[in-house]
Each structure stands twice: as C-alpha cells, then as structure tokens.
ZAKE-407278 format. One record per residue (C-alpha): x, y, z. Coordinates in Angstrom, 1 decimal. Example, Ala and Ser with C-alpha at 12.3 -4.5 7.8 and 13.67 -1.06 7.14 Angstrom:
<atoms>
<atom east="12.3" north="-4.5" up="7.8"/>
<atom east="13.7" north="-1.1" up="7.1"/>
</atoms>
This chain:
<atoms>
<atom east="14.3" north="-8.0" up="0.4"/>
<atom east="14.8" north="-8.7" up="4.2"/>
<atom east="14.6" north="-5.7" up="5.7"/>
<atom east="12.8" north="-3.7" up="3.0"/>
<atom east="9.6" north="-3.3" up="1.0"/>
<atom east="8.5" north="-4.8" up="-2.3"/>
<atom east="6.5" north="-3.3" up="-4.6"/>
<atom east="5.2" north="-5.7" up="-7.0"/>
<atom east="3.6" north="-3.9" up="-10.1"/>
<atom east="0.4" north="-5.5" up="-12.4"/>
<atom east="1.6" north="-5.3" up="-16.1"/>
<atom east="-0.1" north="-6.6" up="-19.1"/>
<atom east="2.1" north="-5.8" up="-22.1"/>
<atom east="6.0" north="-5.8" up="-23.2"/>
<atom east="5.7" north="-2.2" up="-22.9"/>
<atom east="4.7" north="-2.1" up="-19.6"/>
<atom east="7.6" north="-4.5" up="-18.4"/>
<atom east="10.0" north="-2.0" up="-19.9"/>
<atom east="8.6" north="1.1" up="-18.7"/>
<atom east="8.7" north="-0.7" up="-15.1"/>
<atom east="12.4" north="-1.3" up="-15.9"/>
<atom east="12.7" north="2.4" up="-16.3"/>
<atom east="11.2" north="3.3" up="-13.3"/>
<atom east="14.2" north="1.8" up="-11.1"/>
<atom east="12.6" north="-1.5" up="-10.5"/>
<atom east="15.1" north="-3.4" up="-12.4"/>
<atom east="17.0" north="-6.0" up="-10.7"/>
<atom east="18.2" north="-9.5" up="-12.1"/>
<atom east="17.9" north="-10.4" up="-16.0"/>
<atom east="15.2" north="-12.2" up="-17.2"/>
<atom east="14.9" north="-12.0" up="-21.3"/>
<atom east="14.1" north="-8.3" up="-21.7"/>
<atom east="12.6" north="-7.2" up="-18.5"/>
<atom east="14.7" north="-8.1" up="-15.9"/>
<atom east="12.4" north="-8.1" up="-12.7"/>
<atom east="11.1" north="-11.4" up="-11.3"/>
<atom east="7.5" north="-12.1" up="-13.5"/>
<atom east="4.9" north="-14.3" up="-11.4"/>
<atom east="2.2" north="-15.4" up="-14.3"/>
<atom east="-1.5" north="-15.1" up="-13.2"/>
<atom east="-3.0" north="-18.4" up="-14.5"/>
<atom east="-6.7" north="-17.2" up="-15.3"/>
<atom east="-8.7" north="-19.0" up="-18.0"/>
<atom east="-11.5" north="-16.3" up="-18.0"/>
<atom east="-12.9" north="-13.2" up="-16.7"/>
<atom east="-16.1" north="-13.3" up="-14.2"/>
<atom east="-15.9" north="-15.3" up="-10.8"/>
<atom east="-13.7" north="-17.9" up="-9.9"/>
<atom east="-15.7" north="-21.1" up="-9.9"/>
<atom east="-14.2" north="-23.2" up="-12.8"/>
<atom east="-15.3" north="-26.4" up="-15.0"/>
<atom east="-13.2" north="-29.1" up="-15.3"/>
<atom east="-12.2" north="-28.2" up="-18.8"/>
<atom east="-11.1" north="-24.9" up="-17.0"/>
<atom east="-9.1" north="-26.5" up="-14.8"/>
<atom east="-7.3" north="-28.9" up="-17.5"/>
<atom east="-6.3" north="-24.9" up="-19.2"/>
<atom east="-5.2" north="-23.6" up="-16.1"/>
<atom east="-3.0" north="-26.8" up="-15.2"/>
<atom east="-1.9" north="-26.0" up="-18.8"/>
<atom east="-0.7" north="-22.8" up="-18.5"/>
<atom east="1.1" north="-23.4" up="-15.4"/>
<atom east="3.6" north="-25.8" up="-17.1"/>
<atom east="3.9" north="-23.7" up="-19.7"/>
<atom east="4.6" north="-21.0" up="-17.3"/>
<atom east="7.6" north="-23.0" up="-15.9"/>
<atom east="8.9" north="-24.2" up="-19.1"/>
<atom east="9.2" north="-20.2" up="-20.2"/>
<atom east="11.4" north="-19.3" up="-16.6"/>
<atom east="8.4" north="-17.9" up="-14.8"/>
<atom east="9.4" north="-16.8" up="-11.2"/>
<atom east="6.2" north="-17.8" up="-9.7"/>
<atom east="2.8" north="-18.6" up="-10.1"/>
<atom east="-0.8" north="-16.4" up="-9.1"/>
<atom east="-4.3" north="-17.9" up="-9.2"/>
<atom east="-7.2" north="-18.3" up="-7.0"/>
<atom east="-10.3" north="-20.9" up="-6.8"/>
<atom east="-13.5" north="-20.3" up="-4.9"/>
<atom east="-16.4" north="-22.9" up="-4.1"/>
<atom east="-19.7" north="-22.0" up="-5.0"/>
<atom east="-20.0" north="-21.4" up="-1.3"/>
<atom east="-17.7" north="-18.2" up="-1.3"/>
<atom east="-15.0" north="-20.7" up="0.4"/>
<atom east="-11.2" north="-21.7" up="-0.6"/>
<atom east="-11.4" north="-24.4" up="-3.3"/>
<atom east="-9.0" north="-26.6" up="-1.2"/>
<atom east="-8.9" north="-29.7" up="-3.5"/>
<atom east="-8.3" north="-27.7" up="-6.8"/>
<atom east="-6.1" north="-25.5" up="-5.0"/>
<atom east="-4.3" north="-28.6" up="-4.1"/>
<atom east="-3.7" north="-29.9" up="-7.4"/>
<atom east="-3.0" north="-26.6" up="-9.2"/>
<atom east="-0.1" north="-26.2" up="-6.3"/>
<atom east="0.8" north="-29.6" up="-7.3"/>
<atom east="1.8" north="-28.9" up="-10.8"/>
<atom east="3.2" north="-25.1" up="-9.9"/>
<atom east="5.9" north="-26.4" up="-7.3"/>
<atom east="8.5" north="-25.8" up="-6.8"/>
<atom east="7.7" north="-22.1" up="-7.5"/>
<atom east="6.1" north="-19.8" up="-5.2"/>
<atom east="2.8" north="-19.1" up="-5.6"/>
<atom east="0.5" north="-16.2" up="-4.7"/>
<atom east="-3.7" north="-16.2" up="-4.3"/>
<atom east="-4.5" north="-13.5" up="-5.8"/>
<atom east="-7.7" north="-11.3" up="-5.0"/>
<atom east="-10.4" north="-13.7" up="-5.4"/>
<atom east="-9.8" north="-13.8" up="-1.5"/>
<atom east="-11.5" north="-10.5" up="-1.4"/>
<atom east="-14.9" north="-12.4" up="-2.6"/>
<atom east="-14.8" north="-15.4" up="0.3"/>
<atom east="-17.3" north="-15.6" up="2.6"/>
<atom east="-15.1" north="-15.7" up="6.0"/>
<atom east="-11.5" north="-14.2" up="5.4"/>
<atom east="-9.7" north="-14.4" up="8.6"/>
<atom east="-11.1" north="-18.7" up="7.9"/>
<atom east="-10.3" north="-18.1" up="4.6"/>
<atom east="-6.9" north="-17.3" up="5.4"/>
<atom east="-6.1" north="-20.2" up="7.7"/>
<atom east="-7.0" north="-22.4" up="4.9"/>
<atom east="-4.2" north="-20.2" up="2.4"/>
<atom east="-1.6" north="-21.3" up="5.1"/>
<atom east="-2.5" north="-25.0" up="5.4"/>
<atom east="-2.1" north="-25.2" up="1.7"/>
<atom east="1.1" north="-24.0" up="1.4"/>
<atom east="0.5" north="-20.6" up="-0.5"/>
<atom east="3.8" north="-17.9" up="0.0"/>
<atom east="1.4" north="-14.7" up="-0.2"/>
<atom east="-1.9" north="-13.4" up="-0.4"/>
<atom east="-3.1" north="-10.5" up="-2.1"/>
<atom east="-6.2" north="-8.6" up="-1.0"/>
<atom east="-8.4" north="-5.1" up="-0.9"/>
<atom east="-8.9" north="-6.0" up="2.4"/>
<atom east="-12.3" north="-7.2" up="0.9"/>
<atom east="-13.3" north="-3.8" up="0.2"/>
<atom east="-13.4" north="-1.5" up="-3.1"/>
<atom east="-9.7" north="-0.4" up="-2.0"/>
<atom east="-6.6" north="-1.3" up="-0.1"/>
<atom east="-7.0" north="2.0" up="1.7"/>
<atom east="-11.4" north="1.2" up="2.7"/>
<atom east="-10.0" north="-2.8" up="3.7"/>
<atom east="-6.9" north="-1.1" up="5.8"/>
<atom east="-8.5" north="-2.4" up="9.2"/>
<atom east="-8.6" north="-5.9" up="7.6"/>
<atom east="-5.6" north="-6.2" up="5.8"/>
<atom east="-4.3" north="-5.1" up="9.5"/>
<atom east="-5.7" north="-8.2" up="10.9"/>
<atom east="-4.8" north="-10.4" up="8.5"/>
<atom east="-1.1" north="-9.6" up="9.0"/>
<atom east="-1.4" north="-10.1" up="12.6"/>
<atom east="-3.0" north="-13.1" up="12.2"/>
<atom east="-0.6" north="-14.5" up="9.6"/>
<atom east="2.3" north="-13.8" up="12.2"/>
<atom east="5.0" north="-14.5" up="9.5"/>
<atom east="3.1" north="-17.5" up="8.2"/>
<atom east="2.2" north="-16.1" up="4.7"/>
<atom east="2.9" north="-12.8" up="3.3"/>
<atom east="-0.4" north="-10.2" up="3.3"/>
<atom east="-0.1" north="-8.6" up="0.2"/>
<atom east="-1.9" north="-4.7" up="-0.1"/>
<atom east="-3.0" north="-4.1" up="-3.4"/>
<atom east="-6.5" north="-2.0" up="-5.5"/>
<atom east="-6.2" north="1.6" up="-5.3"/>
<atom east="-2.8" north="2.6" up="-4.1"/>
<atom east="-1.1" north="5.3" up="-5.3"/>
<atom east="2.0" north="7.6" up="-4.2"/>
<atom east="-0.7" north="9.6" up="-2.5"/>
<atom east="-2.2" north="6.8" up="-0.3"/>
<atom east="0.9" north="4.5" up="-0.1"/>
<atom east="2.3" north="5.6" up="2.9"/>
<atom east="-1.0" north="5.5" up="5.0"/>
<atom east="-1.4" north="1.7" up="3.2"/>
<atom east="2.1" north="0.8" up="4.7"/>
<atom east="2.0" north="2.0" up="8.3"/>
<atom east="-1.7" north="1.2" up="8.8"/>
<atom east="-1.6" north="-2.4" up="7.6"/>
<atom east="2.6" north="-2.9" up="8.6"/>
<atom east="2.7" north="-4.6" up="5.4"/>
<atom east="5.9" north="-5.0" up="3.7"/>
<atom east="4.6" north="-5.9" up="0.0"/>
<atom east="2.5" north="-3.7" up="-2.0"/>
<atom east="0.5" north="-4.7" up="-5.1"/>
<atom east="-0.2" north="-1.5" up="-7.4"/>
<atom east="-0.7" north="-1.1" up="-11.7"/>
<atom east="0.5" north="2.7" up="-11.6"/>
<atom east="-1.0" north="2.9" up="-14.5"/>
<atom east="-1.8" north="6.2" up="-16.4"/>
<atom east="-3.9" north="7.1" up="-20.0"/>
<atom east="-2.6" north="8.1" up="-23.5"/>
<atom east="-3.9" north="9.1" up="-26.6"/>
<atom east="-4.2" north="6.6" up="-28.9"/>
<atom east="-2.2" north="6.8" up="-32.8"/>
<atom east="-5.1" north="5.0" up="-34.2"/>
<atom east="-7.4" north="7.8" up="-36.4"/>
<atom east="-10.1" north="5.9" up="-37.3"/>
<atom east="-12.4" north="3.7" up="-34.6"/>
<atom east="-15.8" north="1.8" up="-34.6"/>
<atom east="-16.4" north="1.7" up="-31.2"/>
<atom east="-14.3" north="3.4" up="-28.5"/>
<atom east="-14.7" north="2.3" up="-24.8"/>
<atom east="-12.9" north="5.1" up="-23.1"/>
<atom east="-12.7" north="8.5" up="-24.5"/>
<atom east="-10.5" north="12.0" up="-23.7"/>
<atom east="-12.0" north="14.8" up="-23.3"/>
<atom east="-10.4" north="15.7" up="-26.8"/>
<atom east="-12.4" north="12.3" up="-28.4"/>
<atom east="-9.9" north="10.3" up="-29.0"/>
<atom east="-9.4" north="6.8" up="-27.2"/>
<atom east="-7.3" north="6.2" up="-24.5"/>
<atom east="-5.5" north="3.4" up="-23.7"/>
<atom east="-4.0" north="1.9" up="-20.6"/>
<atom east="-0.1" north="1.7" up="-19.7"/>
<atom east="2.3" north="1.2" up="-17.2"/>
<atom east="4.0" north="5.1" up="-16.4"/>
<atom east="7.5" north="5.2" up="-14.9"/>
<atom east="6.9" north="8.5" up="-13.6"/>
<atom east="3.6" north="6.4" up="-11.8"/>
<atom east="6.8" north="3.8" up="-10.6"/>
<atom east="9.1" north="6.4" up="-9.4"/>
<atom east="6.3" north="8.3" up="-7.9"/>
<atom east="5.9" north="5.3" up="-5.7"/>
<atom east="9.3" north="4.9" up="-4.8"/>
<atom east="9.8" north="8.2" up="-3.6"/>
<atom east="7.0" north="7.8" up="-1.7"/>
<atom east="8.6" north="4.5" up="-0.2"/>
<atom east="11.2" north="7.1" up="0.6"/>
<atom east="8.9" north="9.2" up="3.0"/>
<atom east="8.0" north="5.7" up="4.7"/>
<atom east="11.8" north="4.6" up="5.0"/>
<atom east="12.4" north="7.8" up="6.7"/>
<atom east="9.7" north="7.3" up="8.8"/>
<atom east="10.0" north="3.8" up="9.7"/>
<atom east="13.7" north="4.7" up="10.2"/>
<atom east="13.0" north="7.4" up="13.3"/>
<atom east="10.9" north="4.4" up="15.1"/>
<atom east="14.1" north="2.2" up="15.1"/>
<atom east="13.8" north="0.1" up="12.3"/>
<atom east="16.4" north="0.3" up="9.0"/>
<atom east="14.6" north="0.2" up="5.2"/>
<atom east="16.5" north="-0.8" up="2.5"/>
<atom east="14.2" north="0.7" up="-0.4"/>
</atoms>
C-alpha cells in the first residue's frame, strides 16, 4: 500500500497460510491462500557462506519458485569476511528477475551494516529485512532508524524478530518504518500420544508445536489501529 503499512507474516505450513487468511490479511487469490507468497530460497540452516553445489540448489529453487507463481523471492549471501556476497548476489538476482526480491536477515550478521546496506542498493534489492543487528527489532530500533534514513526511499527497511501487538507500535514510530516482518506465532498441544523424543514440552508433558494464530494476526492489526490513529493526529492518513 501507498499510504499504509504492510505486515508481512513468516509462515511455514498450509495451515499457517490459511490461518493468516483468517486473520484479515487476505487480499488477491493465489491457489488457496490468497496473500502475495515471497519464497525464501535457503539450501540449509547455519551461516550463509555457500559451496558451489549450494548455489547450483539455490539457483534451482528460484526457477522453480517462478514456475509455481511465486510473488517474490528472499535470500541472503555473506563472504567469509561478514560482507555482502556481491557476485553470488548478482547471479542469484539474475535468475529471480523480474520478481522483487528481499535480503533477508543474514544482514543482521555483516560486519559494517550502514556499508552493507549501500551495497543492497547498488544491487538492485527492493527490501531489507533486519533486527537492527540485535537479538530483536525493538534492542536494533536505533539502527533500523538509521538505516531508513539512510535508504531515503532507495530500498525498503524492513523491521522484523521479536515484534508483537505489544511492541509494535513503539517498532513503527521509533524506526518510521512502513513494513513489519513478524511469525505471530503461538503453541498447541500436540494429537500425537505416543513420542520418542520431544523437543519442547507443556507444562502438562505433552509436545507443543508451532503455528501461525489469527488471533496473533488480528492482535497486530488492531495494534496497527492504535498507530493509524496516531500517525493520523500528526497529519499523515493510514490506510490499515
């Protein structure tokens, strides 16, 4: 939106799409969800130095992105040095075009970010996301501040790790972002009855599992609410 904020939302299952869909984010019709889906191309966990067999996957699963309508595209690619990877950055753009594309928050492990973030723009990437290099959107705020006033409208400075309805607001007016990157995700029990090794337990014993919660979604929105109304005394309309 123009003159509004967009919350993009980290899910990782069907069910999670859909239970975004009934939080109110729904808006054009994609297949099931219909919500614009940018696919994070990521051949592995751990850091984000890759190996040339990684890279032939990653090129891989971007065309095969494309070919199943993705919207857009997220990776990110350090040097050992804690720098932008600016020639496997290149060719990965390359192949994603002519889809936006997003570096996602590998930028929060570079070794210079306001550099780091010069290089983003010279490359051609639509949007950042970042902590703010911190443990949290809301300990980076100062940063993710300066980034946006240093991007002056030349990429988008995308908050996201940590924020919740309860911190959203702050997030917003601190950083003057108007993207947000958030799970809003919430625990369950479990159905299974019999497991050999649970990971994450209630306080009841059974396992827990992650999902996306509408109420989590509309939670947020409301709170985008509070920030519209704000944002609307200081002269500025907010389509939410």
């Amino acid at each position: 939106m123009d003159d509004g904020f967009l919350m993009e939302v980290c899910v990782d299952s069907v069910e999670s799409a859909v239970n975004a869909e009934r939080g109110g984010l729904l808006q054009v019709v994609k297949q099931c969800v219909r919500i614009p889906v940018f696919v994070m191309i990521r051949p592995r966990g751990g850091d984000f130095l890759y190996s040339d067999r990684e890279v032939e996957v990653m090129k891989a699963d971007i065309r095969l992105a494309k070919l199943h309508g993705a919207d857009g595209l997220v990776f990110g690619a350090l040097t050992e040095d804690g720098r932008i990877d600016t020639e496997l950055c290149t060719a990965l753009l390359a192949v994603c075009r002519p889809l936006p594309v997003t570096f996602h928050r590998a930028f929060d492990m570079v070794h210079d970010p306001l550099v780091a973030l010069e290089t983003l723009i010279s490359l051609g990437f639509e949007r950042v996301l970042t902590s703010g290099c911190d443990s949290s959107a809301l300990e980076g705020l100062s940063l993710i501040k300066r980034l946006a006033e240093q991007a002056k409208g030349r990429i988008v400075v995308v908050p996201g790790g940590g924020i919740t309805e309860r911190n959203l607001q702050r997030i917003l007016e601190g950083s003057t972002a108007s993207e947000f990157h958030c799970s809003a995700r919430s625990a369950r029990d479990s159905g299974m009855k019999f497991s050999v090794r649970i990971q994450q337990c209630s306080s009841s014993g059974h396992e827990l599992h992650a999902y996306l919660d509408p109420w989590g979604i509309s939670s947020a929105t409301a709170a985008l609410g509070l920030v519209s109304a704000l944002v609307w005394h200081l002269g500025r309309q907010v389509l939410v």
